[in-house]
C-alpha positions, 0 to 999 in steps of 0.5 A: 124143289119143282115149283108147282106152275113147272109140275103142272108144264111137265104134265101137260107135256107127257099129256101131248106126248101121250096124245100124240103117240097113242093116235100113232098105232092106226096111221102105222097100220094103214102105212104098213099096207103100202109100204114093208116095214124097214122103209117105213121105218126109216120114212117116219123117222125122216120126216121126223128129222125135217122137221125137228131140224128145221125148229132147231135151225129156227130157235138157233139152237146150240148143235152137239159137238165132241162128247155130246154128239156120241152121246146124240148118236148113241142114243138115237140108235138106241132110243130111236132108231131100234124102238121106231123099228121094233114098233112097226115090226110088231104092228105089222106081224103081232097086229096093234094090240099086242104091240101096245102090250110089249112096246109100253112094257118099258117103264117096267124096264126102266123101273128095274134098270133104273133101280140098278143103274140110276140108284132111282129107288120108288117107294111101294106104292110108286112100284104097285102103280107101276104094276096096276097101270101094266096090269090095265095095258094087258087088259086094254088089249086082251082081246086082240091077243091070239086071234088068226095070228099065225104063231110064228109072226106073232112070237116074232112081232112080240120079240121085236117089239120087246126089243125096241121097249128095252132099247127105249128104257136103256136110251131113256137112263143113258138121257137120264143120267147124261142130263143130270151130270151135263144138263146145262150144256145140252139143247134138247131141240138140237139134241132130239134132232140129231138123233133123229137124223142119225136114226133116220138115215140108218133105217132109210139106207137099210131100208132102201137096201132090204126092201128097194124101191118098187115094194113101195106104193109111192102114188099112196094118198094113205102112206103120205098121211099117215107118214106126216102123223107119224114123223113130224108131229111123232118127232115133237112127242119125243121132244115133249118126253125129253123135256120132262125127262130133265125135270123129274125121274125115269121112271115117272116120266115113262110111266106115262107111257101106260095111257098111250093105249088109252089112247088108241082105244078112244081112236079105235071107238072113234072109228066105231069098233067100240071096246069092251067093258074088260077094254074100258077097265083096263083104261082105269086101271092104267089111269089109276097106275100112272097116278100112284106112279106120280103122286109125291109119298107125302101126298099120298099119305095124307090122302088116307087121313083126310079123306077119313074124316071127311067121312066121320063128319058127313056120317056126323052131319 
């Protein structure tokens, strides 16, 4: 059983990453006005490697080898390389929120695969919160679907972004299940390193080869900001996730996910465009979906009981 002080060490961790990646979607924008999209790609996921191979090399950690080094590789395609990829296509040709829509629309993925795979069956109200918090994504967005978007692009940006949402959830069981089998000989440090490295110089070959060097704006004070939000710090996300992947399900742990454009929407009112009344309800609604996600059954049933009498003695007193 999880001890409570752990439970609350997992959160914290799916807080950070939350925090971490929903202020990613502005960076990615302005990034994408200095740079084409494989390159920058490849460049967030770089800077991504430095430094999760630095901390690695700092805390000794254990480096793959044989069968958990195909294990990195594989994943690292998958889970990083392909998503980091479909992200910033989707911002760049769908714009902001329509990629917030489909890239977080991996729980869904991981909650269907999972059942099928991983036998990770969720109880009723665990699969409504699932649904509720999705629901509340699609109403934190709404109003940035459609717009001047030329058709095209925008089917295109929705496609790639829901490419690299599918590739999040497989890569996430694959994790998933490797850790539960093998989870005493995998560092998740050197492990998440690995991946990065693997993921970065994929997408900086295909980069440098489809875009060159010249369509970069290398001179940019903008590009060098926003890469160092957006591969360094992006790199220890990923990190805290793979950490709370090795203490609770799949589904639970992407759950998550859905208070990423929370997030982005506290950044957006931050920079003065102030959502809407239809935008903040979305934000409760996504809050309210991880919650149910979360909430162990036996909590949750107990809830209803209490809370009703609770209310006979304040109506008593």
């Amino acid at each position: 059983m999880t001890r409570p002080a752990t439970q609350y060490g997992t959160f914290a961790l799916l807080g950070a990453m939350v925090l971490i990646w929903g202020t990613g979607y502005w960076p990615t924008e302005v990034a994408g006005e200095h740079t084409e999209t494989v390159l920058l790609s490849g460049l967030r996921v770089a800077g991504g490697a430095v430094l999760l191979v630095a901390i690695a090399l700092f805390a000794r950690s254990t480096w793959p080898r044989g069968y958990m080094l195909g294990w990195a590789v594989l994943t690292g395609l998958i889970m990083v390389a392909l998503p980091h990829w479909g992200t910033t296509e989707a911002v760049a040709r769908a714009g902001p929120g329509n990629a917030a829509i489909v890239v977080n629309a991996a729980p869904l993925f991981v909650v269907v695969l999972g059942w099928f795979l991983l036998r990770e069956r969720l109880s009723l109200h665990a699969l409504l919160g699932v649904a509720i918090g999705f629901g509340g994504v699609i109403l934190m967005v709404s109003s940035q679907l459609g717009g001047g978007t030329d058709t095209t692009q925008l089917l295109l940006g929705v496609g790639l972004g829901v490419a690299g949402a599918l590739g999040w959830a497989i890569g996430t069981l694959m994790l998933r299940a490797f850790s539960t089998r093998r989870g005493d000989e995998l560092d998740l440090l050197s492990f998440t390193a690995t991946q990065f490295v693997v993921a970065g110089v994929l997408l900086l070959v295909a980069g440098f080869a489809i875009d060159g060097v010249a369509s970069t704006n290398w001179s940019s004070g903008e590009l060098w900001a926003s890469l160092f939000w957006m591969g360094p710090i992006s790199g220890l996300g990923f990190v805290f996730f793979f950490i709370a992947l090795g203490r609770m399900t799949a589904a639970r742990a992407s759950a998550a996910l859905f208070l990423v454009p929370g997030v982005a929407v506290i950044v957006e009112i931050a920079r003065g465009n102030v959502p809407t009344a239809l935008v903040l309800f979305g934000m409760v609604l996504a809050v309210l979906g991880v919650a149910l996600v979360n909430v162990p059954r036996e909590a949750l049933a107990g809830a209803g009981p209490r809370l009703w009498r609770q209310l006979r003695a304040a109506v008593a007193g």
